[in-house]
mmCIF entry with sequence, helices, sheets and N, C-alpha, C, O atoms, coordinates in Angstrom:
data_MODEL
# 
_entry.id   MODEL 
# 
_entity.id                         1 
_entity.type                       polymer 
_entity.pdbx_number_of_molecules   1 
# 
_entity_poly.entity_id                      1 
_entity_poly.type                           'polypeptide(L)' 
_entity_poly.nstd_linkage                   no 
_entity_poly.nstd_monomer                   no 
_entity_poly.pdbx_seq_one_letter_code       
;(UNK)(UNK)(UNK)(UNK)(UNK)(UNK)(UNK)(UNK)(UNK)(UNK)(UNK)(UNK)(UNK)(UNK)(UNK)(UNK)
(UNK)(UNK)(UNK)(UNK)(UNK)(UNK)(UNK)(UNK)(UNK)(UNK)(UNK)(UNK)(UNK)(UNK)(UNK)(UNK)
(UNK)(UNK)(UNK)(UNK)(UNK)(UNK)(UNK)(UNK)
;
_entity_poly.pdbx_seq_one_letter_code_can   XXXXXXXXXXXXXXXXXXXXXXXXXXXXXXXXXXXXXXXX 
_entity_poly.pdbx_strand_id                 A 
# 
loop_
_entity_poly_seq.entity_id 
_entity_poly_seq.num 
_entity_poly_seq.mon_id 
_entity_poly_seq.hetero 
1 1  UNK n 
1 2  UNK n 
1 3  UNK n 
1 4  UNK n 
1 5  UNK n 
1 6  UNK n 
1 7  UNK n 
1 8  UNK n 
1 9  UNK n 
1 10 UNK n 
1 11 UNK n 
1 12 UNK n 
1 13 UNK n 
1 14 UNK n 
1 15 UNK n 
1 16 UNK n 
1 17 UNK n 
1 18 UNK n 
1 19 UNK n 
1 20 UNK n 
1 21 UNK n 
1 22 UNK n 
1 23 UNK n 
1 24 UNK n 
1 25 UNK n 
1 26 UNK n 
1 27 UNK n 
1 28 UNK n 
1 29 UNK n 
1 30 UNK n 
1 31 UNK n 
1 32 UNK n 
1 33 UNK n 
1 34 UNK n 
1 35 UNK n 
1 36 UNK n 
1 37 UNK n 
1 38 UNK n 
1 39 UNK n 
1 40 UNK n 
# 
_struct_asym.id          A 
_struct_asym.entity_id   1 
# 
loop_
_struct_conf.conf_type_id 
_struct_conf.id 
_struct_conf.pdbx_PDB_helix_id 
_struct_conf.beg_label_comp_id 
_struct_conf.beg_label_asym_id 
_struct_conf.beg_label_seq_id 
_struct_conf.pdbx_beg_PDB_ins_code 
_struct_conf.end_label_comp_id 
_struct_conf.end_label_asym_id 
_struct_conf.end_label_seq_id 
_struct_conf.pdbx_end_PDB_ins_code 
_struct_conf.beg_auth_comp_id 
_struct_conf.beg_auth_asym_id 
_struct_conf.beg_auth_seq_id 
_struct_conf.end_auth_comp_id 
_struct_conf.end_auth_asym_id 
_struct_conf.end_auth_seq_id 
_struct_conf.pdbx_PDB_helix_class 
_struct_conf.details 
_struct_conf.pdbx_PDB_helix_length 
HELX_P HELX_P1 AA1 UNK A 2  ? UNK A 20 ? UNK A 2  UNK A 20 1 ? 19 
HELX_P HELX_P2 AA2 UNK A 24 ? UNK A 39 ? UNK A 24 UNK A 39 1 ? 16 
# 
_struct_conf_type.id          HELX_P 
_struct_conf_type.criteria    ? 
_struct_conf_type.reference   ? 
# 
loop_
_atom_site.group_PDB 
_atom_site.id 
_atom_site.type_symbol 
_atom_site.label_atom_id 
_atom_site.label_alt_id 
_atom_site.label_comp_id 
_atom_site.label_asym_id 
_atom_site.label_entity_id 
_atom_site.label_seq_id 
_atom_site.pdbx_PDB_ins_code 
_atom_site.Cartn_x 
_atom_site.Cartn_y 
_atom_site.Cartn_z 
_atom_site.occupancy 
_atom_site.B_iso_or_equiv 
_atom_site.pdbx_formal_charge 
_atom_site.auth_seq_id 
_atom_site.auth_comp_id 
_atom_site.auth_asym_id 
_atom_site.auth_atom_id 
_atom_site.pdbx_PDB_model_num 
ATOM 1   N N  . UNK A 1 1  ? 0.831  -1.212 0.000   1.00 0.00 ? 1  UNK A N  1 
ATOM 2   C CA . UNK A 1 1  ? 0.000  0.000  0.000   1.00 0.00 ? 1  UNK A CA 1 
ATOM 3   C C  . UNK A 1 1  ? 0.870  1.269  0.000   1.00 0.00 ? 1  UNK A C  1 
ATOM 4   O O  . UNK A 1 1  ? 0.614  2.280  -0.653  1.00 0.00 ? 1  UNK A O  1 
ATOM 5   N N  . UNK A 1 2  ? 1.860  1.108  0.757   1.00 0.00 ? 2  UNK A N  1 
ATOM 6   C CA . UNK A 1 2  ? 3.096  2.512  0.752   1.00 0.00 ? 2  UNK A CA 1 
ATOM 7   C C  . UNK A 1 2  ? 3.487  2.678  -0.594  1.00 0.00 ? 2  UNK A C  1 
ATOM 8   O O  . UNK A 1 2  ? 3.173  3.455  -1.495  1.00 0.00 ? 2  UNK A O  1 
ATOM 9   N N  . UNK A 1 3  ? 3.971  2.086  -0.518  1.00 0.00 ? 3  UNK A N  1 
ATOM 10  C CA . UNK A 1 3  ? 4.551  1.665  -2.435  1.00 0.00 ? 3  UNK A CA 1 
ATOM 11  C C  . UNK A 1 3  ? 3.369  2.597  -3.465  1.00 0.00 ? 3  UNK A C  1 
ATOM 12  O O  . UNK A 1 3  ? 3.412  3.729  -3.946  1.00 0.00 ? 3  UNK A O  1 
ATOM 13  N N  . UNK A 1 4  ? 2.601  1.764  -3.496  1.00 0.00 ? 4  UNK A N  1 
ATOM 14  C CA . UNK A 1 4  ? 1.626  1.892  -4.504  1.00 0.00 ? 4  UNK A CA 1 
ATOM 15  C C  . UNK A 1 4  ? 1.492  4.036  -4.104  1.00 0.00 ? 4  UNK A C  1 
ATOM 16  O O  . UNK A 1 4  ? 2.020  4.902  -4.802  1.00 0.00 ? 4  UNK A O  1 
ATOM 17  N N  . UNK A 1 5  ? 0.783  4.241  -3.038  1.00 0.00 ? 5  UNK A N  1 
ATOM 18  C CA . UNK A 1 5  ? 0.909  5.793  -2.049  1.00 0.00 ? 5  UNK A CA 1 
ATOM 19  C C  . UNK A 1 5  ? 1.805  6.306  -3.179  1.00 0.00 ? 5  UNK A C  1 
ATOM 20  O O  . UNK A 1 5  ? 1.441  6.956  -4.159  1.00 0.00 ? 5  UNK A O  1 
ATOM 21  N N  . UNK A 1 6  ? 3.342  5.799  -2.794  1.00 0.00 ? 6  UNK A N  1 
ATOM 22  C CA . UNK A 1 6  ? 4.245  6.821  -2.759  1.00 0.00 ? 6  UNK A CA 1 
ATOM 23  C C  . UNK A 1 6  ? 4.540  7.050  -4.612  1.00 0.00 ? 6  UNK A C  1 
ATOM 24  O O  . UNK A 1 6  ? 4.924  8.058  -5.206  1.00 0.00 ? 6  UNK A O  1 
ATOM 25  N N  . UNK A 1 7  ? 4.276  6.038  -5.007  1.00 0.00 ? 7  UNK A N  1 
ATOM 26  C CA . UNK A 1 7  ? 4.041  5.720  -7.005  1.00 0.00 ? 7  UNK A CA 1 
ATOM 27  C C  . UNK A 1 7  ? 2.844  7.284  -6.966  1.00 0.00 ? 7  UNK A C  1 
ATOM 28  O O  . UNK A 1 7  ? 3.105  8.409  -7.394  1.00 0.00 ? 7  UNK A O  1 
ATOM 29  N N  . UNK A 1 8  ? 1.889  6.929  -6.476  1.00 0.00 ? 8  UNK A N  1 
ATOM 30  C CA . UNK A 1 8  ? 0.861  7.701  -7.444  1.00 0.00 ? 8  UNK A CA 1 
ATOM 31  C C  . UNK A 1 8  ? 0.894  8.902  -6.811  1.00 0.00 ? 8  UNK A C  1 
ATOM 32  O O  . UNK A 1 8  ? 0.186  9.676  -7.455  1.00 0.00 ? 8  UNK A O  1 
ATOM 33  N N  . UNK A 1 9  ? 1.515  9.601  -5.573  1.00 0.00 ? 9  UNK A N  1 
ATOM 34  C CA . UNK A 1 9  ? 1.816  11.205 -5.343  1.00 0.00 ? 9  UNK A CA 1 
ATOM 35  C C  . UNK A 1 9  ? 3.076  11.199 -6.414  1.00 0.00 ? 9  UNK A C  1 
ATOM 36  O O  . UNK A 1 9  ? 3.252  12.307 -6.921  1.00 0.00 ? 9  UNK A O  1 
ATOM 37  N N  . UNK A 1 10 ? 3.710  10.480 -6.722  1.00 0.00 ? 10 UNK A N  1 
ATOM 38  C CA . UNK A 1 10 ? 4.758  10.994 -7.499  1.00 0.00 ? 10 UNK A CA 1 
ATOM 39  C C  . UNK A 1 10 ? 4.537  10.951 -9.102  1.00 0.00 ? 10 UNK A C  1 
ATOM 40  O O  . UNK A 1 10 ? 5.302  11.085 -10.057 1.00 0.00 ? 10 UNK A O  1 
ATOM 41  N N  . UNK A 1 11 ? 3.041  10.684 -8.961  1.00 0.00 ? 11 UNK A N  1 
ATOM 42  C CA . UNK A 1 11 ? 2.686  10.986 -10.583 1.00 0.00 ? 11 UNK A CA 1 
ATOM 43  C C  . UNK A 1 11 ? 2.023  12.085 -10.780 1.00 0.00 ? 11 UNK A C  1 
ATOM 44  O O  . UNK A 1 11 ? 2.125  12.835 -11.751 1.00 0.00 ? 11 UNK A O  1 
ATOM 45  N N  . UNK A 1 12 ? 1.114  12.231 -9.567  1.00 0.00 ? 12 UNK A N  1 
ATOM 46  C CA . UNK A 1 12 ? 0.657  13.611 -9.554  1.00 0.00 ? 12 UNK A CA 1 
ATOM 47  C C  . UNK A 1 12 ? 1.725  14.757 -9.341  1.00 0.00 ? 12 UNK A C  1 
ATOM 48  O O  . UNK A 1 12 ? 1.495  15.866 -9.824  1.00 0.00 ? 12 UNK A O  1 
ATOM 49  N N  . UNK A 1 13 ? 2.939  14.509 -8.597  1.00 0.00 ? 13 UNK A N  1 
ATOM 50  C CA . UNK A 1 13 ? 3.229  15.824 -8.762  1.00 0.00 ? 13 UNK A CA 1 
ATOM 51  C C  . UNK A 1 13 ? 4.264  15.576 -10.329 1.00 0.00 ? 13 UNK A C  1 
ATOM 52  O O  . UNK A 1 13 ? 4.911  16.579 -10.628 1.00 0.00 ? 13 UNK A O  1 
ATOM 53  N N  . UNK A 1 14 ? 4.360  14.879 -10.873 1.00 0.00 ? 14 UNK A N  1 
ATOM 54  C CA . UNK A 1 14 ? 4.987  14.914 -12.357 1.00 0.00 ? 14 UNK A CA 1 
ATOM 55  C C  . UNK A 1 14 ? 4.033  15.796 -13.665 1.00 0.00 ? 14 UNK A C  1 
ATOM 56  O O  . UNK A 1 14 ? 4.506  16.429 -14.609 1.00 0.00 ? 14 UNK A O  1 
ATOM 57  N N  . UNK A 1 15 ? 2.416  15.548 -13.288 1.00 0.00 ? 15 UNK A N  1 
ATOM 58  C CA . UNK A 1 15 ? 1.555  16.096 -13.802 1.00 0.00 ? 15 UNK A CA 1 
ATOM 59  C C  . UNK A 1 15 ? 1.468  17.610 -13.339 1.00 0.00 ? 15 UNK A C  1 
ATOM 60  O O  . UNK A 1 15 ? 1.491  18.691 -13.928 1.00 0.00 ? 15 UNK A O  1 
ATOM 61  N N  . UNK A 1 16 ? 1.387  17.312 -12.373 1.00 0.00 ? 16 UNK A N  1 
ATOM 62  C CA . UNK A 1 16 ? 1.414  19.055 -12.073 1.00 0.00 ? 16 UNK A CA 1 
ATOM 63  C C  . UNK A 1 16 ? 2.867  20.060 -12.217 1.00 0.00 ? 16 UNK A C  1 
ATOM 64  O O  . UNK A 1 16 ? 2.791  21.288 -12.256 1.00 0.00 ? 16 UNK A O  1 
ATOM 65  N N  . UNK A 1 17 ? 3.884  19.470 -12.270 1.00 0.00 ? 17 UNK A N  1 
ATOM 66  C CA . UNK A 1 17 ? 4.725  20.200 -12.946 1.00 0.00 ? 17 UNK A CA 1 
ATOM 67  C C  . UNK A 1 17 ? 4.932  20.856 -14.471 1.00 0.00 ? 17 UNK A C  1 
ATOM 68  O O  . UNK A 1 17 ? 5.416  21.853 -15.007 1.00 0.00 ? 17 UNK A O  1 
ATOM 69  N N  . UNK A 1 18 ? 4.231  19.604 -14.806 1.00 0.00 ? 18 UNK A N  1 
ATOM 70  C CA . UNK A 1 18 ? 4.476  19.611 -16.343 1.00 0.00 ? 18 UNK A CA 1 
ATOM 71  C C  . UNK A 1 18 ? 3.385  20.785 -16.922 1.00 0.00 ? 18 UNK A C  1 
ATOM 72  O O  . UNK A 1 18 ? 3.477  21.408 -17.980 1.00 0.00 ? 18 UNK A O  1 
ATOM 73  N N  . UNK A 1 19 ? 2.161  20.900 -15.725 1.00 0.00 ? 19 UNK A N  1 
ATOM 74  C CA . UNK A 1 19 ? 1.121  22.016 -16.340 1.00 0.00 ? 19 UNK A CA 1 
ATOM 75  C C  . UNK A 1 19 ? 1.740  23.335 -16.311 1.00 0.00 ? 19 UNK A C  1 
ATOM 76  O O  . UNK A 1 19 ? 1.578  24.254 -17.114 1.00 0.00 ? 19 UNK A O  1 
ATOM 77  N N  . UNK A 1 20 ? 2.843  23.276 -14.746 1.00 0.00 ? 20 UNK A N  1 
ATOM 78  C CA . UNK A 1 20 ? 2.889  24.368 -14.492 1.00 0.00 ? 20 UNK A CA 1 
ATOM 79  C C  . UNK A 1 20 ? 4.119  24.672 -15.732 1.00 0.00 ? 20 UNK A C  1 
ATOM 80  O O  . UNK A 1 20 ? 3.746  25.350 -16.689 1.00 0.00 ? 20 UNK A O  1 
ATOM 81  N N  . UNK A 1 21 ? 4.777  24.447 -15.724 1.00 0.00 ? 21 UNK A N  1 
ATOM 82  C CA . UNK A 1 21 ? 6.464  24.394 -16.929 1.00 0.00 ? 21 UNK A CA 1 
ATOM 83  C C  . UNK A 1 21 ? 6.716  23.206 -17.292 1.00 0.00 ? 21 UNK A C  1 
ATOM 84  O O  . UNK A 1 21 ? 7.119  22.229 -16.662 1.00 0.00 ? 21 UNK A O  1 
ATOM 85  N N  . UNK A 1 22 ? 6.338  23.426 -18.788 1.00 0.00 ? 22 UNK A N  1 
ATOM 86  C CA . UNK A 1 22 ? 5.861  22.568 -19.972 1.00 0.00 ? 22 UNK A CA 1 
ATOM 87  C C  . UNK A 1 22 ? 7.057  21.826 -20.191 1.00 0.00 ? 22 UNK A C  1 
ATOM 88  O O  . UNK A 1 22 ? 7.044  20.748 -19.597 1.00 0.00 ? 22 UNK A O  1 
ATOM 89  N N  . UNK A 1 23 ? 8.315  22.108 -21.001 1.00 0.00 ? 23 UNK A N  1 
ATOM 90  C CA . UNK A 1 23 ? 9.324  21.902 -21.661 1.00 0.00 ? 23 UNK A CA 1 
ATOM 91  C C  . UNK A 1 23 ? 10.623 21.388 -20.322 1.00 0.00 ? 23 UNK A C  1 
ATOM 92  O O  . UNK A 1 23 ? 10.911 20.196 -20.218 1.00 0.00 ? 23 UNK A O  1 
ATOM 93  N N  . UNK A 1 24 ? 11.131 22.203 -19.617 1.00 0.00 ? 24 UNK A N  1 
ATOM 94  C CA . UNK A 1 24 ? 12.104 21.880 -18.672 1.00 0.00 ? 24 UNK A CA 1 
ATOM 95  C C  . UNK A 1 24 ? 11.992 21.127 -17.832 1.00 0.00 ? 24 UNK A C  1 
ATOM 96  O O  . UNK A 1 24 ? 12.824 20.288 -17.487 1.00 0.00 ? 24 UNK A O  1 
ATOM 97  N N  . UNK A 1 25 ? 10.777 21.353 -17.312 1.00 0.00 ? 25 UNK A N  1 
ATOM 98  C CA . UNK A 1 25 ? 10.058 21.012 -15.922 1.00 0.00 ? 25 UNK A CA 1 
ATOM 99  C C  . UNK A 1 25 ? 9.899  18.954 -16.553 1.00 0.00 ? 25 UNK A C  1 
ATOM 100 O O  . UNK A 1 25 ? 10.049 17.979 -15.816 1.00 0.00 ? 25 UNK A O  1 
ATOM 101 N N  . UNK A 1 26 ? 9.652  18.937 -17.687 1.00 0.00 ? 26 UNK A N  1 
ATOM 102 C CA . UNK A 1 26 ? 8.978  17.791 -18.110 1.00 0.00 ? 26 UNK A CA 1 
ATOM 103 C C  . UNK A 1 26 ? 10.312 17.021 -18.082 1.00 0.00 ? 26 UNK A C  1 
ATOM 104 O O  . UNK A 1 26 ? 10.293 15.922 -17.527 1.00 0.00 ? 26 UNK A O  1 
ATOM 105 N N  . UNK A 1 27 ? 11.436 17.452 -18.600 1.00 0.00 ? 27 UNK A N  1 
ATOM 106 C CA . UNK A 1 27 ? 12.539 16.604 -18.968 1.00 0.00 ? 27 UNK A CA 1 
ATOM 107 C C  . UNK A 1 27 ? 13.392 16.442 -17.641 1.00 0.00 ? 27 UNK A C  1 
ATOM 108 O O  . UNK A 1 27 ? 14.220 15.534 -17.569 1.00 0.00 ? 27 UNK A O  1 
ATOM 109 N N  . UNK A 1 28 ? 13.198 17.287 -16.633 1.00 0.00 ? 28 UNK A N  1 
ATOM 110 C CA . UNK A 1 28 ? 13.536 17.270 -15.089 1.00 0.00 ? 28 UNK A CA 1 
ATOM 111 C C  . UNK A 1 28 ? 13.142 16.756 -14.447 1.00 0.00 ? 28 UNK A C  1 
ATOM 112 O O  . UNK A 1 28 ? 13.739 16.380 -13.439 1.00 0.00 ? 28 UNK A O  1 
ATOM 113 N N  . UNK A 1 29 ? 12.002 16.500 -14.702 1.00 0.00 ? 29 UNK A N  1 
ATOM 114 C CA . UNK A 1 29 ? 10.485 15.473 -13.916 1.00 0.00 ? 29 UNK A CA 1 
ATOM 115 C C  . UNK A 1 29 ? 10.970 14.485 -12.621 1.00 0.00 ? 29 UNK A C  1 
ATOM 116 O O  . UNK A 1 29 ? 10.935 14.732 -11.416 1.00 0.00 ? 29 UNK A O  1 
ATOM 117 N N  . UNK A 1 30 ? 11.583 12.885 -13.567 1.00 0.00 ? 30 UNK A N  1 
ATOM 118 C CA . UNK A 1 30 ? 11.737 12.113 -12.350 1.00 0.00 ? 30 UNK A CA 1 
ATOM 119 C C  . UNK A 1 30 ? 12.381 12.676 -11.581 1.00 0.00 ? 30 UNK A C  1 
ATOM 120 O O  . UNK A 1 30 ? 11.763 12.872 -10.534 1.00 0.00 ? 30 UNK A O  1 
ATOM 121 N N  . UNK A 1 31 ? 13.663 13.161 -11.593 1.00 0.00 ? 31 UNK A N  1 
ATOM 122 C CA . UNK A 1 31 ? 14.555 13.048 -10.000 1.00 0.00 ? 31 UNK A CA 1 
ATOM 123 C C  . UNK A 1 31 ? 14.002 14.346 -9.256  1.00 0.00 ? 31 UNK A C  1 
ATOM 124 O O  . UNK A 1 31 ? 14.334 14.576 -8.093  1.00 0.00 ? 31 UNK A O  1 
ATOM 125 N N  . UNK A 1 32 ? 13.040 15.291 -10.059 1.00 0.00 ? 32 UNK A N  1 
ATOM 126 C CA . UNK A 1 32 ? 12.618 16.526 -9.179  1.00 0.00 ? 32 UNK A CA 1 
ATOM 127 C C  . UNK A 1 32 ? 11.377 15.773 -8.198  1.00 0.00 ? 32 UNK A C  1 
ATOM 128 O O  . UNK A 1 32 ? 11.396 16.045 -6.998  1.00 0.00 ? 32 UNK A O  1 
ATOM 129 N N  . UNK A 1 33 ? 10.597 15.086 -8.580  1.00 0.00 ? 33 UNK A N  1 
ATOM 130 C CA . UNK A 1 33 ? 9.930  13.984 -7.940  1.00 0.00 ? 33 UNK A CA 1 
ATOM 131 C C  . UNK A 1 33 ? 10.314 13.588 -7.265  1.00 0.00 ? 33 UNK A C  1 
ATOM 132 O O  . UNK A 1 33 ? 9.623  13.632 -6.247  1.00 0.00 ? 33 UNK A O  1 
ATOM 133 N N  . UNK A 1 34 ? 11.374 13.017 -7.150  1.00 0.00 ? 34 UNK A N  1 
ATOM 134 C CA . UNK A 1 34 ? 12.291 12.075 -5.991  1.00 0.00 ? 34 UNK A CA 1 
ATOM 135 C C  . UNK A 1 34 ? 12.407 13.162 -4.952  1.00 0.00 ? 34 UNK A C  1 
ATOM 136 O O  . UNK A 1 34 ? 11.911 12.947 -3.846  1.00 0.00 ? 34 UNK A O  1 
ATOM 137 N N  . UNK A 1 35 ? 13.093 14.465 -5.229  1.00 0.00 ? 35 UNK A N  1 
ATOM 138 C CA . UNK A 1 35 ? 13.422 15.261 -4.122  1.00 0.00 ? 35 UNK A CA 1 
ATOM 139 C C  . UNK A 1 35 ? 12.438 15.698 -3.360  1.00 0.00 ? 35 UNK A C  1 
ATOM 140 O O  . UNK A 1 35 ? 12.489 15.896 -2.147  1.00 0.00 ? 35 UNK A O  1 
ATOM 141 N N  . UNK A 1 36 ? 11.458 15.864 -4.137  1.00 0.00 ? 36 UNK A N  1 
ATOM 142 C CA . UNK A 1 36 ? 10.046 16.692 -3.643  1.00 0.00 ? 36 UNK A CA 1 
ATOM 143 C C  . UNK A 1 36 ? 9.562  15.780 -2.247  1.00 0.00 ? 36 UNK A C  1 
ATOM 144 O O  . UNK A 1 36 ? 9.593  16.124 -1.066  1.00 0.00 ? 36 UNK A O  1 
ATOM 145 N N  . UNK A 1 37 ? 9.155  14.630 -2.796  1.00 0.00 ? 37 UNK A N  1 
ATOM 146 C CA . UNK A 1 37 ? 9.139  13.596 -1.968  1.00 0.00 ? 37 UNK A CA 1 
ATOM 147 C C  . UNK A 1 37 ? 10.060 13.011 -0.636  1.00 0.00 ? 37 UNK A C  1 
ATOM 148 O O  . UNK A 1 37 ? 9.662  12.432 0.374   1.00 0.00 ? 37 UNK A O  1 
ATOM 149 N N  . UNK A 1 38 ? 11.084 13.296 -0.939  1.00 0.00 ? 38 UNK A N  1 
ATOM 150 C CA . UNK A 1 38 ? 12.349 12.790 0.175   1.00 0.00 ? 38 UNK A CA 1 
ATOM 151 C C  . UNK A 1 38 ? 11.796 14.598 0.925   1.00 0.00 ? 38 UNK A C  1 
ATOM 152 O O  . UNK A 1 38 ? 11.594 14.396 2.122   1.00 0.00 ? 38 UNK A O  1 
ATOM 153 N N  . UNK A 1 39 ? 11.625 15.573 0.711   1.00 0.00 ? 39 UNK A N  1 
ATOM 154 C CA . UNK A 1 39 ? 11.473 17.001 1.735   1.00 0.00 ? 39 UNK A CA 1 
ATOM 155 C C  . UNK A 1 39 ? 10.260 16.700 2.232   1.00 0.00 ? 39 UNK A C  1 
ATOM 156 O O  . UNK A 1 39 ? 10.119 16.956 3.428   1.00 0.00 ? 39 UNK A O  1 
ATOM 157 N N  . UNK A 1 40 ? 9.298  16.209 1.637   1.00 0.00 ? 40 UNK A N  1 
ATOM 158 C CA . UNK A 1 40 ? 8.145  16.197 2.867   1.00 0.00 ? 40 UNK A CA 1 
ATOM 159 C C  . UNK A 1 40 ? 8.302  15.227 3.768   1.00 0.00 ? 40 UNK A C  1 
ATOM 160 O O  . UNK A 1 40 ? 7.516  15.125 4.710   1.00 0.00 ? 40 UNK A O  1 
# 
C-alpha cells in the first residue's frame, strides 16, 4: 500500500509540474519527484 501511495503522489506531482512548466520542468520530472518527496 506505501509503495503503490508513494508511485501515485509521485505521478501527480509529475503532472502538475508539467502544467505548471511545460518543456524543462517535463525533462527534469523524475529526479525533481524524488526530491520533492524525500522534503516532505
Amino acid at each position: 500500500m506505501k509503495l503503490a501511495n508513494l508511485i501515485t503522489t509521485q505521478h501527480r506531482y509529475m503532472t502538475r509540474k508539467r502544467y505548471l512548466c511545460s518543456n524543462d520542468t517535463a525533462k527534469a520530472a523524475p529526479a525533481d519527484t524524488r526530491f520533492a518527496i524525500n522534503e516532505r
